[in-house]
MIDO-366034 format. One record per atom (N, C-alpha, C): residue in one letter; x, y, z. Coordinates in pm, whole numbers, padded with zeros to 5 digits, always signed. Example, Ala and Ser with C-alpha at 12.3 -4.5 7.8 and 13.67 -1.06 7.14 Angstrom:
A+01319-00569+00780;A+01230-00450+00780;A+01320-00330+00780;S+01285-00225+00708;S+01367-00106+00714;S+01290+00003+00787;
// end
This chain:
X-03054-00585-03587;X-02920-00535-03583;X-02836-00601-03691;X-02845-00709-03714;X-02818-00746-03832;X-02838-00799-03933;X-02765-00728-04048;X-02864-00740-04189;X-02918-00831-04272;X-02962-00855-04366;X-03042-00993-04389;X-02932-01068-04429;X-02799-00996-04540;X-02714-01066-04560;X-02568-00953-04515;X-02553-01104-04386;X-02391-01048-04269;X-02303-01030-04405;X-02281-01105-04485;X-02186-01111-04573;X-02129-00960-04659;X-02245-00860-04634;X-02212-00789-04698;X-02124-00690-04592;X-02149-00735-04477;X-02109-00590-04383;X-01938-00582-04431;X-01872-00749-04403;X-01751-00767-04416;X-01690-00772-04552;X-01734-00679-04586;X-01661-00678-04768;X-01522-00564-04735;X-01626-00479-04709;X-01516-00355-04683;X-01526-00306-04534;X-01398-00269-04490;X-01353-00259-04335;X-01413-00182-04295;X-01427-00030-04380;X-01504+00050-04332;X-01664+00003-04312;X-01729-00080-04384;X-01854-00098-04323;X-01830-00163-04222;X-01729-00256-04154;X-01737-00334-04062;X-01763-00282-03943;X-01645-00160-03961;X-01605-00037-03857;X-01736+00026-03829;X-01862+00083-03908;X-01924+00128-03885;X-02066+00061-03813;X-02051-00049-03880;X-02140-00136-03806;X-02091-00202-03671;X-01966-00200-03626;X-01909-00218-03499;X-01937-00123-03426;X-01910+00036-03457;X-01939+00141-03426;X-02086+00145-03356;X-02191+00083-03468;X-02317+00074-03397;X-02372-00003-03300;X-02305-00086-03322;X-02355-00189-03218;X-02255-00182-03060;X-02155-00098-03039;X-02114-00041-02935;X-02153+00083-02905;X-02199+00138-02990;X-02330+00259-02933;X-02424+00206-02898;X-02546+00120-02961;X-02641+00060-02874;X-02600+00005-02784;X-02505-00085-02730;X-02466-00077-02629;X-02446-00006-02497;X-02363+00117-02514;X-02353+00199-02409;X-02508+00267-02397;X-02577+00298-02519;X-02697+00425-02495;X-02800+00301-02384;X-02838+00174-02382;X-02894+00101-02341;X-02877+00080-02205;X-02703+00002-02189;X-02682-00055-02038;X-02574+00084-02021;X-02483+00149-02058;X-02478+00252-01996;X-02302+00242-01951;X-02241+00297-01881;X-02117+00253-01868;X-02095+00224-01720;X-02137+00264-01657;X-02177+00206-01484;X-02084+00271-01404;X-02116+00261-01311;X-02029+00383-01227;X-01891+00383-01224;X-01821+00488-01202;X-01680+00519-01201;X-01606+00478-01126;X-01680+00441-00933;X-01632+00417-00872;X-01715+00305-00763;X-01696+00159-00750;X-01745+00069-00698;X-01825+00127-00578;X-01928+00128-00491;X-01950+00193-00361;X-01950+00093-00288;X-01869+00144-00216;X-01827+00010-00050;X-01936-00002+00009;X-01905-00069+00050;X-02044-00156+00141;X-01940-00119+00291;X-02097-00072+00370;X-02043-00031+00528;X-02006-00145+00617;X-01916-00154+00674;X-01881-00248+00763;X-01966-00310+00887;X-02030-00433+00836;X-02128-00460+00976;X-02119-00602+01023;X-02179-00611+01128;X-02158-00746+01174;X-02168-00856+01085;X-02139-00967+01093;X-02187-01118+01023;X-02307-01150+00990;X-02391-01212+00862;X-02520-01220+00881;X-02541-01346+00833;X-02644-01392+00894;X-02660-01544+00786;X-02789-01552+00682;X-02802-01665+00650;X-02884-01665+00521;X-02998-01586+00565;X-03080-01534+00677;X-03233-01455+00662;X-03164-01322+00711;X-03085-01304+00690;X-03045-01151+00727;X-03001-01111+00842;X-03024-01201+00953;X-03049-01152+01107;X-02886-01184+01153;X-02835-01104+01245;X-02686-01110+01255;X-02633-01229+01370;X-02508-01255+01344;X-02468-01343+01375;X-02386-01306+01508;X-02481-01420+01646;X-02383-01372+01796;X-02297-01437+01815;X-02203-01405+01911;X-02053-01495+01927;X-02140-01573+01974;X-02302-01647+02077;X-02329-01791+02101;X-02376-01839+01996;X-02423-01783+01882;X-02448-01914+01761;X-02297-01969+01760;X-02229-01875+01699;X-02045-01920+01683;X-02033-02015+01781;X-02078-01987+01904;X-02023-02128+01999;X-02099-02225+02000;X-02186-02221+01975;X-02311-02357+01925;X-02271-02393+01819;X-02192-02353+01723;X-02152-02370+01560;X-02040-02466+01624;X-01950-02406+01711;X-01852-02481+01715;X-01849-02602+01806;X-01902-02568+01915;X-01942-02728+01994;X-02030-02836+01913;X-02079-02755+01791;X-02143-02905+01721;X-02014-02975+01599;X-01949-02888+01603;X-01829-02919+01529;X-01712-02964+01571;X-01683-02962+01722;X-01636-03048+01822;X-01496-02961+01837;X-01499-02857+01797;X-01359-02794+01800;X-01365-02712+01977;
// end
């Protein structure tokens, strides 16, 4: 992507422009512009680190070891 000598791209603006040009086209044609609109994540219980969900008695075992 870039040429053996950078020095030449920046002589004149228009090559700069065009070589900016390219390298924000490879850009988008590659990773793409990504979706338009974030997708929510469905509302679900609490989970902890292995996935498995979280009951109000862990919460109270959480908290009697925490003395509250």
């Amino acid at each position: 992507m870039i040429p053996r000598n950078p020095s030449k791209i920046f002589r004149s603006r228009w090559s700069a422009l065009l070589w900016a040009a390219g390298v924000i086209f490879t850009a988008v044609t590659t990773i793409g512009f990504g979706s338009a609109k974030p997708e929510a994540k469905p509302e679900s219980a609490l989970t902890d680190v292995t996935g498995t969900e979280v009951s109000n008695a862990d919460l109270a075992v959480l908290r009697n070891f925490i003395g509250n």
